[in-house]
N, C-alpha and C positions, 0 to 999 in steps of 0.2 A: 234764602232771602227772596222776598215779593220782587214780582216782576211790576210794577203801578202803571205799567200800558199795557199788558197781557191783563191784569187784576179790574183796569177800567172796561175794556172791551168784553171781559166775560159779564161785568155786571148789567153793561148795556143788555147783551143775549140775554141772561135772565131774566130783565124788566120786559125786554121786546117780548119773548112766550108767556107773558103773565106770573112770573115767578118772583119770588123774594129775594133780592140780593143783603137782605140786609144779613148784619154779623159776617161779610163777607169774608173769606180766606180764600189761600191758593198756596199751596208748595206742589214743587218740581215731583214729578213718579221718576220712575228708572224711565230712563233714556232710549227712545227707541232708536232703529237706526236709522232713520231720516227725517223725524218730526221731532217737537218740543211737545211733552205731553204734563198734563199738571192736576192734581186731585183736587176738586173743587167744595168746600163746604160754606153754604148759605144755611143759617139757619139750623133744619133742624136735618136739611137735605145735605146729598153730596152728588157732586156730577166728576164728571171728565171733560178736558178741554184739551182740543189738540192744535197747535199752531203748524201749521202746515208748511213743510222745507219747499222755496222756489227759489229758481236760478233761469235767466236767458236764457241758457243751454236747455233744458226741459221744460217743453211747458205744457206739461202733464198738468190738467185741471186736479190736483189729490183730492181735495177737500169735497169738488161736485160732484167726482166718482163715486167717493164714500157715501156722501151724504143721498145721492138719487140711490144708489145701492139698498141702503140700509130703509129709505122710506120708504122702497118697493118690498123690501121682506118684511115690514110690518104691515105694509097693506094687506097683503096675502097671509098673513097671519103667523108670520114666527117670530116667537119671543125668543129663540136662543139665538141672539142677533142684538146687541145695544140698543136702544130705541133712543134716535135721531129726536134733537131738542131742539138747536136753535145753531143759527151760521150768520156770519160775517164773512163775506164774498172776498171784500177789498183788505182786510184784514187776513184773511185767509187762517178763520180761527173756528172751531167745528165745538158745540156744547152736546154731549152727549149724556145717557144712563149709566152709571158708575154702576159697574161688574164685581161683585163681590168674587171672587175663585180666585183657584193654584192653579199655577201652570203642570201640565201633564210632562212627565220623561217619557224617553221612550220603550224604556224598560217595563211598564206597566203596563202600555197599549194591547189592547182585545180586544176581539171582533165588536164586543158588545160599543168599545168606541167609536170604531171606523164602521160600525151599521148606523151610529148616531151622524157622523158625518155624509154617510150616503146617502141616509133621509134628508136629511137638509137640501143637498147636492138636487136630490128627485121632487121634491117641493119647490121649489125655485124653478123647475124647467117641465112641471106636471100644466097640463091644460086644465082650465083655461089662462093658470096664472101667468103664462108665458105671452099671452096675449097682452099683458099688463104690463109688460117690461118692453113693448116697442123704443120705448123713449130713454133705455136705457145706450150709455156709448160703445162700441166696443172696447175691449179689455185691453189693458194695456200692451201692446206687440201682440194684438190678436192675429193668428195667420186662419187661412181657409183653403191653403193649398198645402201639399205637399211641397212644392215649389217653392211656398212662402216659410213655411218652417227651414229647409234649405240655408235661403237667405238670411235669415235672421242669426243663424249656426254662421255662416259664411261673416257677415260683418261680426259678431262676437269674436270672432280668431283674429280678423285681420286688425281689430281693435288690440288685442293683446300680441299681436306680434310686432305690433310700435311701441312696445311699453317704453319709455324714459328707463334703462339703468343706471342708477346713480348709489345702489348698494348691491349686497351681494348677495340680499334676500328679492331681489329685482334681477339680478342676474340666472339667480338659481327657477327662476318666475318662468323665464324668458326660455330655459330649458324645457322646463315641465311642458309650454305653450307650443313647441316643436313637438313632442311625442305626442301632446292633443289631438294637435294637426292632422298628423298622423294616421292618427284613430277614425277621425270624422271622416277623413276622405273615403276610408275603407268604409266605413258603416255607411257614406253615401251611394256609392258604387253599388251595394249590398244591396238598400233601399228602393235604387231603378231599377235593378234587374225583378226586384218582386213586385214594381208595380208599375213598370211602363214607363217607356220616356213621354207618352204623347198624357199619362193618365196621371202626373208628377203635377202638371199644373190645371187640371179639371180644380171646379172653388168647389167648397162645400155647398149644398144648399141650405136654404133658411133654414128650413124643417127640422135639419140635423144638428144642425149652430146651438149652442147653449148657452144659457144664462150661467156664468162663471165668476166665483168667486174671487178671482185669480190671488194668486201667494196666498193659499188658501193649504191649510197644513192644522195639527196640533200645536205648531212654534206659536200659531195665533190663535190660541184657542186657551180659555180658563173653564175648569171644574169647580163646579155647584155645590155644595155640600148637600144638594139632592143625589148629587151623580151624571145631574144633565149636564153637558157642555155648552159652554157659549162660545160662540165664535165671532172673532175680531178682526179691524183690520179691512178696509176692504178698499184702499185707495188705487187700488188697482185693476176694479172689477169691472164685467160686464160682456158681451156678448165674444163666443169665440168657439175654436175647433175641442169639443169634447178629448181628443186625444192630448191634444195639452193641457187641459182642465186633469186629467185623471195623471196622465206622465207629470207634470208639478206634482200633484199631492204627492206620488210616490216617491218623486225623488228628491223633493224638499229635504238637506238635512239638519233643519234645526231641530227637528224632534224625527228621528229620520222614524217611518214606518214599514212595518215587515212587508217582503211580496210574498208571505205566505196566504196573505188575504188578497190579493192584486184579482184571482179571476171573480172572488165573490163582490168586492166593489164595484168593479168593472159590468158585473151585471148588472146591475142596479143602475149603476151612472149614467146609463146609454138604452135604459129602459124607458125613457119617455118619447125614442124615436120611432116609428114604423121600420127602419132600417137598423134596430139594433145589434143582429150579428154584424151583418156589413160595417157598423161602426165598430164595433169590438174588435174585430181582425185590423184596423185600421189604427184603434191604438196602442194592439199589441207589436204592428208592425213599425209604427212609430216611439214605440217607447227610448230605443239608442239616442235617439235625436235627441229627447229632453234630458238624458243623461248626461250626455258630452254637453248639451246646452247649458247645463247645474254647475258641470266642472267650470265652466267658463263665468259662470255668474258667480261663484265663491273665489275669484280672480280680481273681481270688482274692484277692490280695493288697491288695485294697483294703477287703477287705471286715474286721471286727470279729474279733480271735482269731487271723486270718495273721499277725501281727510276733509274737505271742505262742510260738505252734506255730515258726516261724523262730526265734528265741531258742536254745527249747527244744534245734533239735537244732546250732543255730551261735550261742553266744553274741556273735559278731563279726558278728550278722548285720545290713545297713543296710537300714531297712523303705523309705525314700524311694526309694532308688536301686534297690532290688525291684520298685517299683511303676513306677518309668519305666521298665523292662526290660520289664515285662511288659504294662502299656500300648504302647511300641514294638511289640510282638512279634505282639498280638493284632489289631490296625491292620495290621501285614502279611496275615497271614492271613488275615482280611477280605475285603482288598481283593485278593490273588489270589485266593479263591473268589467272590467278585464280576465279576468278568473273564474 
């Protein structure tokens, strides 16, 4: 069924960039996990339209992160990137280029995908084009210390060791988030002794900082029946510590990718610094942290506001059987980086 306020507001976008709303339509896509996303056809056209999830509690701009994101990677010239259409601010409603592709498993990932990723990655942060992205925000939980990655690890645990148990898939949670615990404190301890207590909070500087796609993965990425990848998603993007930019990609597991490729990306990623070894030991020494950092973000769902945001963009959506999914899932992960 038409949504006939989401259906008025995208025909507005349309007229406002000059385009034909007429024969308009609109049905619901698959459900992301925290937008309303809907297939648009006018005509003889089709776009995408994403209604952007807000709550008091976050008040993450989604929509002007995407939307400056995306208009900065077609100014500098990449087309495997949607090309940004038209937005409503106060609506919080984004018209975008409708993406023909499949989504990638992770079974089929080779190099030849993850060098298309890491061109992207080196295009984005290659001169002059970085000069271009001053007015870009930083990324969403961008850190620039050592220090600040820390903290971030530090309130994720203490967020999950208040969970509400009120089942006994919240019970079994609340275990798991004790041996986490566990884990991080060791891997932190680990962390200062290789790199200093006084050198834990030096910031990055600019030079090194990059243009980052953030939740930046093949989970958001569709294939071309060229073979080119397009990449999606970008509500979270924007200036941060290349060690979390590269630690995400790899331990992303929606479409989880091999570290058999980890040092050939890694070169690449951290090639557009004059300090590129220096960075590369930086994210090899920091990769623990966005590990245990993943375990804690596949926890999400347990936390106050996840069934809510879930709703929002899947009214069919089951908050129990979410939480044992993602319980399972973070237990795996775990326990193969433990091993």
């Amino acid at each position: 069924m038409e949504d006939p306020q989401v259906k008025s507001s995208i025909a507005r976008l349309l007229s406002g960039a000059g385009l034909t709303a007429k024969d308009l339509s609109i049905e619901a896509a698959h459900a992301g996990g925290n937008n309303r996303v809907f297939v648009v056809y006018s005509g003889d056209a089709k776009y995408l339209a994403k209604v952007y999830f807000s709550h008091p509690a976050d008040g993450r701009d989604r929509l002007g992160t995407e939307y400056a994101f995306l208009s900065y990677a077609w100014d500098i010239g990449l087309r495997n990137v949607p090309k940004p259409i038209s937005r409503n601010a106060d609506g919080k409603i984004g018209l975008y280029e409708f993406v023909d592709g499949r989504k990638l498993t992770a079974a089929e990932l080779d190099w030849d995908h993850l060098e298309q990723a890491a061109r992207f990655f080196c295009v984005l942060n290659s001169r002059p084009n970085r000069d271009l992205a001053d007015t870009l925000p930083e990324a969403s939980e961008a850190c620039f210390s050592v220090e600040q990655h820390f903290a971030l690890v530090d309130r994720r645990i203490e967020l999950l060791r208040t969970l509400p148990a009120n089942s006994a898939v919240d019970h079994q949670a609340l275990s798991f988030v004790a041996e986490l615990e566990s884990a991080w404190q060791q891997c932190r301890k680990r962390i200062v002794r290789q790199t200093g207590d006084r050198a834990i909070s030096e910031v990055l500087s600019n030079a090194d900082r990059c243009v980052s796609a953030s939740d930046f993965g093949f989970h958001n990425a569709l294939l071309r029946s060229s073979g080119e990848i397009c990449f999606i998603d970008f509500e979270y993007a924007g200036w941060d510590d290349p060690a979390k930019a590269v630690g995400d990609f790899f331990c992303h597991p929606g479409v989880p990718v091999s570290f058999d490729h980890f040092e050939q990306y890694l070169e690449q990623a951290v090639s557009y610094s004059p300090n590129a070894s220096t960075l590369a030991e930086r994210v090899r020494r920091l990769l623990p942290v966005f590990q245990i950092k993943w375990c804690c973000i596949m926890l999400n769902e347990f936390l106050p506001g996840a069934a809510e945001r879930r709703r929002f963009a899947n009214p069919a959506s089951e908050p129990e059987l979410n939480k044992r999914k993602q319980l399972d899932k973070a237990q795996r992960f775990f326990y193969s980086i433990s091993n």
